[in-house]
ChimeraX commands (.cxc) that place a marker at each C-alpha (Angstrom):
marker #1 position 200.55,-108.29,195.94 radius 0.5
marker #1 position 198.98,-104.95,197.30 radius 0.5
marker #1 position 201.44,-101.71,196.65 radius 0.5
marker #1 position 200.92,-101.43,200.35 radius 0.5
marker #1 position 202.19,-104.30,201.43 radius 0.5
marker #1 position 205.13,-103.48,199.15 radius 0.5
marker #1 position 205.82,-99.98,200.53 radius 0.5
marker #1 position 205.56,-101.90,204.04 radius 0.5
marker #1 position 208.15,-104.36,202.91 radius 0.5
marker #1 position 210.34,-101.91,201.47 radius 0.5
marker #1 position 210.67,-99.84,204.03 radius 0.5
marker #1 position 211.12,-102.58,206.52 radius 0.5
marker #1 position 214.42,-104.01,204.27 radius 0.5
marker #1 position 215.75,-99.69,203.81 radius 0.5
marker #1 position 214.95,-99.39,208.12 radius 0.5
marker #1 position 216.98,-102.66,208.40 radius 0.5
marker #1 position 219.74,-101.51,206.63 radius 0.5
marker #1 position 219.66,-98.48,207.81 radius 0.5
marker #1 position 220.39,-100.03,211.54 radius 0.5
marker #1 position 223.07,-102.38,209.86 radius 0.5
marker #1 position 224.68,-99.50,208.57 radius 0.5
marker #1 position 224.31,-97.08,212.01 radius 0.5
marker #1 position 225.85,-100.23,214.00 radius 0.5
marker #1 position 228.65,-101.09,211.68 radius 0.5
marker #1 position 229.75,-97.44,212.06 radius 0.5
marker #1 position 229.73,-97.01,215.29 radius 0.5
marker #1 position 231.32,-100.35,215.97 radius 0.5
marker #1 position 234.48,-98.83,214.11 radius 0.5
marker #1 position 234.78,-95.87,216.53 radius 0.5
marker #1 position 234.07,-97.23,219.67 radius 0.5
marker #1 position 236.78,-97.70,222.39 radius 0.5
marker #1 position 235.03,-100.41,224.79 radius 0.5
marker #1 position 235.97,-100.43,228.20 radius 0.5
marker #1 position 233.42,-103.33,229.59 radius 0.5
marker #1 position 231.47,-105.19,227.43 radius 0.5
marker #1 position 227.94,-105.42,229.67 radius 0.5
marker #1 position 225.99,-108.53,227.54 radius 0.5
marker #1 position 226.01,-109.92,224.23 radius 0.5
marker #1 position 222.83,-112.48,224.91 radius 0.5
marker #1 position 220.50,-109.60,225.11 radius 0.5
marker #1 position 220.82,-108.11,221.36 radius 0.5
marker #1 position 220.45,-111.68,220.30 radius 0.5
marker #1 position 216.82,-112.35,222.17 radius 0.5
marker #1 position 216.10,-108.75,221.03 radius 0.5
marker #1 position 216.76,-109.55,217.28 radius 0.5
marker #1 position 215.10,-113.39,217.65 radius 0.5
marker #1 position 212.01,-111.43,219.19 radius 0.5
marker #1 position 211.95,-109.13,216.24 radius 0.5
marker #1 position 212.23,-111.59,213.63 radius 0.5
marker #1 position 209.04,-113.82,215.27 radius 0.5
marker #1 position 207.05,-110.57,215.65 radius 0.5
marker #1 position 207.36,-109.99,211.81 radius 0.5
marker #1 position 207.00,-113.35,210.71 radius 0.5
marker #1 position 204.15,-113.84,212.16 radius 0.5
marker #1 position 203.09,-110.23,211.09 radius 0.5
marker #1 position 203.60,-110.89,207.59 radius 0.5
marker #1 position 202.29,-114.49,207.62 radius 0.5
marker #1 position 199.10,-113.12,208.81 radius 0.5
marker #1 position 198.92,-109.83,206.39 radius 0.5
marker #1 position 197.98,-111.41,203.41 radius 0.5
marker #1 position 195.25,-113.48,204.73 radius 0.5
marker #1 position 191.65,-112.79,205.39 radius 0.5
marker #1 position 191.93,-113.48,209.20 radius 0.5
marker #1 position 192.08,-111.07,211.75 radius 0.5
marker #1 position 191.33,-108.60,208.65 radius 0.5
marker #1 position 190.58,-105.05,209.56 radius 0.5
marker #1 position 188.02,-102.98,206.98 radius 0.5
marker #1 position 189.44,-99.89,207.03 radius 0.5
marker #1 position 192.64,-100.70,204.96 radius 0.5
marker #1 position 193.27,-97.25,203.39 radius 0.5
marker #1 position 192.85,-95.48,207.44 radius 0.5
marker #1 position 195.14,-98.03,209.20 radius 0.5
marker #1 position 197.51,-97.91,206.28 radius 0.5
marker #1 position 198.02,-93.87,206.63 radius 0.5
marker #1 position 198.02,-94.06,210.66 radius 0.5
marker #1 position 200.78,-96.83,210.50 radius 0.5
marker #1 position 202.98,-94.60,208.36 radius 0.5
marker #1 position 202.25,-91.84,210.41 radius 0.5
marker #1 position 203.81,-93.92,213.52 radius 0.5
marker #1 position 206.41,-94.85,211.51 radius 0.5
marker #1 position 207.57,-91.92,210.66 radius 0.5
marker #1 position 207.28,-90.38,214.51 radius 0.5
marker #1 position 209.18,-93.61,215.56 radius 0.5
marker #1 position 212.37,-92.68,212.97 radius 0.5
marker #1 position 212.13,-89.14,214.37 radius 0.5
marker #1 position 212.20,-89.98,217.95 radius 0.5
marker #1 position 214.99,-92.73,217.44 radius 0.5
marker #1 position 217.01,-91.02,214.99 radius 0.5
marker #1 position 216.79,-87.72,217.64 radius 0.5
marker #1 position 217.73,-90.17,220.71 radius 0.5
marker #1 position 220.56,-91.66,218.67 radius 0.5
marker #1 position 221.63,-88.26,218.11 radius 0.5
marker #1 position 221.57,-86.83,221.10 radius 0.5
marker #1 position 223.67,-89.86,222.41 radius 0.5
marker #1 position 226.43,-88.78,219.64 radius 0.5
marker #1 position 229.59,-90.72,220.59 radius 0.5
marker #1 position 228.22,-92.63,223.36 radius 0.5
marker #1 position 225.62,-94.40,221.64 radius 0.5
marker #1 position 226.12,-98.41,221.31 radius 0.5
marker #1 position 224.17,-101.07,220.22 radius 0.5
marker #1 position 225.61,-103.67,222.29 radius 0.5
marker #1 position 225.49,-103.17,226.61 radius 0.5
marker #1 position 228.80,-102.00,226.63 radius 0.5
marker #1 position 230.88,-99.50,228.65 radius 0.5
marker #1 position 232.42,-97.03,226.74 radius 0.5
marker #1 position 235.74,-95.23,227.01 radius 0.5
marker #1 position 234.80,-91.45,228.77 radius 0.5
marker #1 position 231.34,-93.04,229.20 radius 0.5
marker #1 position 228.90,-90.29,231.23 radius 0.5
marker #1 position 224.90,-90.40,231.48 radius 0.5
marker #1 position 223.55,-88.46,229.44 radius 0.5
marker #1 position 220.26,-86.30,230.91 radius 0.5
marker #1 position 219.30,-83.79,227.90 radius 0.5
marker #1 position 216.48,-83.91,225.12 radius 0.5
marker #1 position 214.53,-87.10,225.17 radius 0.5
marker #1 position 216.93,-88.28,228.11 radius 0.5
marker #1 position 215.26,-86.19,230.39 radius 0.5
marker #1 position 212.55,-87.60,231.14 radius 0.5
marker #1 position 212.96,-91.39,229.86 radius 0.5
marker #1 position 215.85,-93.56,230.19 radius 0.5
marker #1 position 215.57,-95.62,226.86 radius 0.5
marker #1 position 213.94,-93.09,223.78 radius 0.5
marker #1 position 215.29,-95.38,221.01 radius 0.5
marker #1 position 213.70,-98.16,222.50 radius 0.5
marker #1 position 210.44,-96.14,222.65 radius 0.5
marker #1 position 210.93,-94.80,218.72 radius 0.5
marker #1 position 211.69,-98.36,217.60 radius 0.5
marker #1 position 208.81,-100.00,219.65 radius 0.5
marker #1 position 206.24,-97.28,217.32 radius 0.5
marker #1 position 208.07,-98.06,214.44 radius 0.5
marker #1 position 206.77,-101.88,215.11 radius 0.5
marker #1 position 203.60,-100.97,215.90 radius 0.5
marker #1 position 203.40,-98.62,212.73 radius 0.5
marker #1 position 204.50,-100.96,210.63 radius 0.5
marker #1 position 201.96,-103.94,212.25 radius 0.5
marker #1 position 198.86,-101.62,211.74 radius 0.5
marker #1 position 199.60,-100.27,208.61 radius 0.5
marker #1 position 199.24,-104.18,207.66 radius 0.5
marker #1 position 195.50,-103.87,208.86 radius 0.5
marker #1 position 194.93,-107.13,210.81 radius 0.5
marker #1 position 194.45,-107.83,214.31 radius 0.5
marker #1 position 197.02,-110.62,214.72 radius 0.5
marker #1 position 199.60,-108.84,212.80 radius 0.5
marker #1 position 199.35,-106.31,215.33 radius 0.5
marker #1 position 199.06,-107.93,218.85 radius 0.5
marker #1 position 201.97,-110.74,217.59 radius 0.5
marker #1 position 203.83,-107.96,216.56 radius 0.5
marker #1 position 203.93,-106.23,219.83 radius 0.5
marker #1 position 203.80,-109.24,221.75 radius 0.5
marker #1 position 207.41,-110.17,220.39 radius 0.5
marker #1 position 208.93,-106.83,220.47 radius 0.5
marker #1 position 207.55,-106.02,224.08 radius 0.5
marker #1 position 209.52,-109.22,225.26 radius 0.5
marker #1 position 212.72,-108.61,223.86 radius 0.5
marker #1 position 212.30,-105.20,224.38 radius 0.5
marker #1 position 211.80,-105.38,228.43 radius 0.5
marker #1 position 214.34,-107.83,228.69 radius 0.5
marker #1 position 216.86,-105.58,226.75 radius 0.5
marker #1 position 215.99,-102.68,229.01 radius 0.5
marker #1 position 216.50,-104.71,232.06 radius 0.5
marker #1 position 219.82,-106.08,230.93 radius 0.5
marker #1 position 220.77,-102.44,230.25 radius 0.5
marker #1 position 220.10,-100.90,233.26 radius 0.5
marker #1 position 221.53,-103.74,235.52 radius 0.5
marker #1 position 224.62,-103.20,234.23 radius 0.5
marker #1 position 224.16,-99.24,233.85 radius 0.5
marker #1 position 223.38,-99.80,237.98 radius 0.5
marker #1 position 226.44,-101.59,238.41 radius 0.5
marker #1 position 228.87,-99.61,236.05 radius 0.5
marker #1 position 227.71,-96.12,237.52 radius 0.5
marker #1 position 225.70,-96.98,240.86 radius 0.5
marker #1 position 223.76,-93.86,242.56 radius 0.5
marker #1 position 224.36,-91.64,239.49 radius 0.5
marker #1 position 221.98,-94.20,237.46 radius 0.5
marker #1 position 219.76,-95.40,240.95 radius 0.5
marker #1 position 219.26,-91.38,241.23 radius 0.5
marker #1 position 217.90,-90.81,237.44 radius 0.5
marker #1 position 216.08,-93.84,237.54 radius 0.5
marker #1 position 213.95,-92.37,240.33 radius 0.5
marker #1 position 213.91,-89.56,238.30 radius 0.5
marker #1 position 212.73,-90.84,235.17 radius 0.5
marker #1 position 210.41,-93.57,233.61 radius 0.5
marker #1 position 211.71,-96.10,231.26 radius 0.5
marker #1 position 209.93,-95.69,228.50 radius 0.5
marker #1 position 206.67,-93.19,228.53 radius 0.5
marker #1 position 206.89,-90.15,230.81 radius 0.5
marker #1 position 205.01,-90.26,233.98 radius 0.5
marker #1 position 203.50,-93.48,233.37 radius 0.5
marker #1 position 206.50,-96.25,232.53 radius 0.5
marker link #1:1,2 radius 0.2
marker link #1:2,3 radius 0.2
marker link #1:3,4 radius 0.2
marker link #1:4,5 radius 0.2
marker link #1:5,6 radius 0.2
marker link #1:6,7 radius 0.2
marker link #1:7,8 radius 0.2
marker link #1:8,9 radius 0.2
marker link #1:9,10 radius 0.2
marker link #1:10,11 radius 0.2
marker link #1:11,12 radius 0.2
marker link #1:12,13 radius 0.2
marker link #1:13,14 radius 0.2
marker link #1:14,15 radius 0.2
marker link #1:15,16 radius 0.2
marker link #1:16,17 radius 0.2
marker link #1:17,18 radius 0.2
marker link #1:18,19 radius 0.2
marker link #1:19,20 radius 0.2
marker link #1:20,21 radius 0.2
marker link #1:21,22 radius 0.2
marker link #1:22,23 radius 0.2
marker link #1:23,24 radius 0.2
marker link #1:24,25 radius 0.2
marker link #1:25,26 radius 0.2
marker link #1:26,27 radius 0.2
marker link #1:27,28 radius 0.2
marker link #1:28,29 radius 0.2
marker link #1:29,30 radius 0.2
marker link #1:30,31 radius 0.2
marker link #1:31,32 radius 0.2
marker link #1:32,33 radius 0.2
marker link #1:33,34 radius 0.2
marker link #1:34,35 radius 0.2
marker link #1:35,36 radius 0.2
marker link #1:36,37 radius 0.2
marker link #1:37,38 radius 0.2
marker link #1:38,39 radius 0.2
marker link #1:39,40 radius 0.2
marker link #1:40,41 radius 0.2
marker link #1:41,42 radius 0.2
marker link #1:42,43 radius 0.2
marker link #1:43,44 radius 0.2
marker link #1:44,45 radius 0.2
marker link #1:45,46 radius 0.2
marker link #1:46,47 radius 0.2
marker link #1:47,48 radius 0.2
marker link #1:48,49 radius 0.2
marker link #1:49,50 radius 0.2
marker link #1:50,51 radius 0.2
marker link #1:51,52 radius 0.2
marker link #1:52,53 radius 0.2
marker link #1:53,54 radius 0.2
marker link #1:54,55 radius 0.2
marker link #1:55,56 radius 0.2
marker link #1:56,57 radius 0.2
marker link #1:57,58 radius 0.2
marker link #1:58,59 radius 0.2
marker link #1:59,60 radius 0.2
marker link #1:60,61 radius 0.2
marker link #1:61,62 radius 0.2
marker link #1:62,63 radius 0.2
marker link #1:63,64 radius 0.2
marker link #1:64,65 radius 0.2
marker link #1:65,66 radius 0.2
marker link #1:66,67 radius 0.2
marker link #1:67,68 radius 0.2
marker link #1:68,69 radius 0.2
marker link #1:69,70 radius 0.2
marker link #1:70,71 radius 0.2
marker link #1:71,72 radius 0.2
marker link #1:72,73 radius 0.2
marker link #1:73,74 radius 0.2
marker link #1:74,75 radius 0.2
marker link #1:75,76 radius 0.2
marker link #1:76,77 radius 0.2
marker link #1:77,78 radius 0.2
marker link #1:78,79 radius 0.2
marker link #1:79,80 radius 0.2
marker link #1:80,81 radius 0.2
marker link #1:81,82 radius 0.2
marker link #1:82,83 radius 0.2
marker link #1:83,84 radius 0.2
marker link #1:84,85 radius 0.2
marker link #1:85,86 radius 0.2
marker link #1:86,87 radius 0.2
marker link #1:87,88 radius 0.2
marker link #1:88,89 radius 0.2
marker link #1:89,90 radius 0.2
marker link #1:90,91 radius 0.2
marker link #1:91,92 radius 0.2
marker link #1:92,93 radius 0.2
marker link #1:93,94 radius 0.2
marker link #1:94,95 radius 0.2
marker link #1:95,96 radius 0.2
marker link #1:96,97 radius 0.2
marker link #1:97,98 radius 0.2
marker link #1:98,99 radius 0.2
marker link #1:99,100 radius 0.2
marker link #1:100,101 radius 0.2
marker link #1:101,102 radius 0.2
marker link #1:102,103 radius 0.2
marker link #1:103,104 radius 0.2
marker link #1:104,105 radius 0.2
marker link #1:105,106 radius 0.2
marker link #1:106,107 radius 0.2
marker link #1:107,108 radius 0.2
marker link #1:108,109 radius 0.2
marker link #1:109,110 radius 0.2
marker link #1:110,111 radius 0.2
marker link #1:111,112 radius 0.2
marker link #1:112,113 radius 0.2
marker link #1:113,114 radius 0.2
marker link #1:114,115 radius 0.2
marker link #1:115,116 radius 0.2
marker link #1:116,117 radius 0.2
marker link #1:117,118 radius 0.2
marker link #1:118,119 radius 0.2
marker link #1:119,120 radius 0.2
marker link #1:120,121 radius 0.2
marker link #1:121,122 radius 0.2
marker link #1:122,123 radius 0.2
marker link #1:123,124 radius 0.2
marker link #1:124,125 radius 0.2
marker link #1:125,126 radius 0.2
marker link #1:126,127 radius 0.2
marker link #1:127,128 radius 0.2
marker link #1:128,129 radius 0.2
marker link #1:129,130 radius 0.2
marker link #1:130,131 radius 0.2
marker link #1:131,132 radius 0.2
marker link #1:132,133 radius 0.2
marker link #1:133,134 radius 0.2
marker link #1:134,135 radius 0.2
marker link #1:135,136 radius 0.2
marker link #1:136,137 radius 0.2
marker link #1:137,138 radius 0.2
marker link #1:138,139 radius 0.2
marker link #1:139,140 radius 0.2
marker link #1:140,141 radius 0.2
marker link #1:141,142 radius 0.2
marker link #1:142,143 radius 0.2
marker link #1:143,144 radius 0.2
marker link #1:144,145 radius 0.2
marker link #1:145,146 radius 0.2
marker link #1:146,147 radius 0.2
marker link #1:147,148 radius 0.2
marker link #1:148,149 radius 0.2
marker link #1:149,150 radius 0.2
marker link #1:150,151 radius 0.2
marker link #1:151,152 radius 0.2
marker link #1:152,153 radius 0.2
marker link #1:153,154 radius 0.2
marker link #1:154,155 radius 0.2
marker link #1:155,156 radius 0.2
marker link #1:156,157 radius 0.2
marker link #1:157,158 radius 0.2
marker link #1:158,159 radius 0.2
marker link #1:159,160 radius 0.2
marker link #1:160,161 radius 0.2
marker link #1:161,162 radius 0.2
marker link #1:162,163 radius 0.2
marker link #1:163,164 radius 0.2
marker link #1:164,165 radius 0.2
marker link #1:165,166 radius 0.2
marker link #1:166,167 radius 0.2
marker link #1:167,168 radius 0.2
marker link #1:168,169 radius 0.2
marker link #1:169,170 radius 0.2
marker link #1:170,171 radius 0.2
marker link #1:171,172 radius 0.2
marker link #1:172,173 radius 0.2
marker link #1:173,174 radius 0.2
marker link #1:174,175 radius 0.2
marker link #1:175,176 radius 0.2
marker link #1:176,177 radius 0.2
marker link #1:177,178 radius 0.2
marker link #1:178,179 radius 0.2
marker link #1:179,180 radius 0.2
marker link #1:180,181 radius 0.2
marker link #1:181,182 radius 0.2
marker link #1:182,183 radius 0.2
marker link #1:183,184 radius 0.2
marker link #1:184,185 radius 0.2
marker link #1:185,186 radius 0.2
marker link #1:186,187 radius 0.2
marker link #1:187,188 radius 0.2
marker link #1:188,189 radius 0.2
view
């Protein structure tokens, strides 16, 4: 097996825990108030797992093969590693009020500073480049548009779970930032 593949792997398993860990914390502090969905995290996760199966299935074949190994290797790393800066930032920024299920929090307020500004869902957007970092550092074109394919689907419906019940929990306060705002890339979407 290719030390690249292996450095992808490994950091795939360390990312994974490291969102394990980050949820079984903050499941221990939260005080819920309303619990918005549990399907959503479930086609989120189900999404995920198809986009790296079929990721991974097609990484160590010859189809859908891109030449430059060494150049799509570095660039996927570098995505990575803005991905884990942008999600670990909006995670941060969040502090107490962060949650990885839809769920209304006790002293629950919207948050409209760093990231939050000017998109509504910056974690979603850091995680979304860590997938596609991690799909073209495996330098093939299936790996890649499967990859995204999944994520984008659970994704979207994750984000319109979210904010259906961020409408109905808050009303104007969240209708008024979402005119404000785009979901995931400023000025665009």
């Amino acid at each position: 097996m290719d030390y690249k593949l292996i450095v992808i792997i490994s950091f795939t398993f360390l990312y994974g825990l490291f969102e394990i860990f980050m949820s079984v914390r903050q499941r221990r502090k939260l005080k819920i108030v309303k619990s918005g969905d549990r399907f959503s995290i479930w086609i989120l996760s189900i999404s995920i797992a198809i986009g790296y199966w079929i990721s991974f299935s097609f990484a160590s074949t010859q189809v859908g093969r891109i030449r430059y190994w060494d150049s799509f290797f570095a660039l996927g790393l570098i995505l990575i590693s803005v991905g884990l800066i942008i999600r670990i930032k909006s995670i941060s920024t969040l502090k107490q009020h962060f949650t990885y299920a839809v769920n209304k929090i006790e002293d629950h307020e919207l948050i409209e500073v760093g990231l939050y500004r000017n998109i509504r869902h910056p974690g979603y957007l850091g995680q979304l480049i860590i997938f596609l970092g991690i799909s073209i550092s495996l330098s093939n074109w299936i790996s890649i548009l499967s990859m995204m394919i999944a994520v984008l689907c659970g994704y979207i419906y994750r984000i319109n779970t979210e904010e259906k019940f961020l409408v109905a929990q808050m009303g104007t306060i969240y209708i008024n930032y979402q005119r404000r705002t785009k979901k995931l890339i400023p000025k665009l979407y």
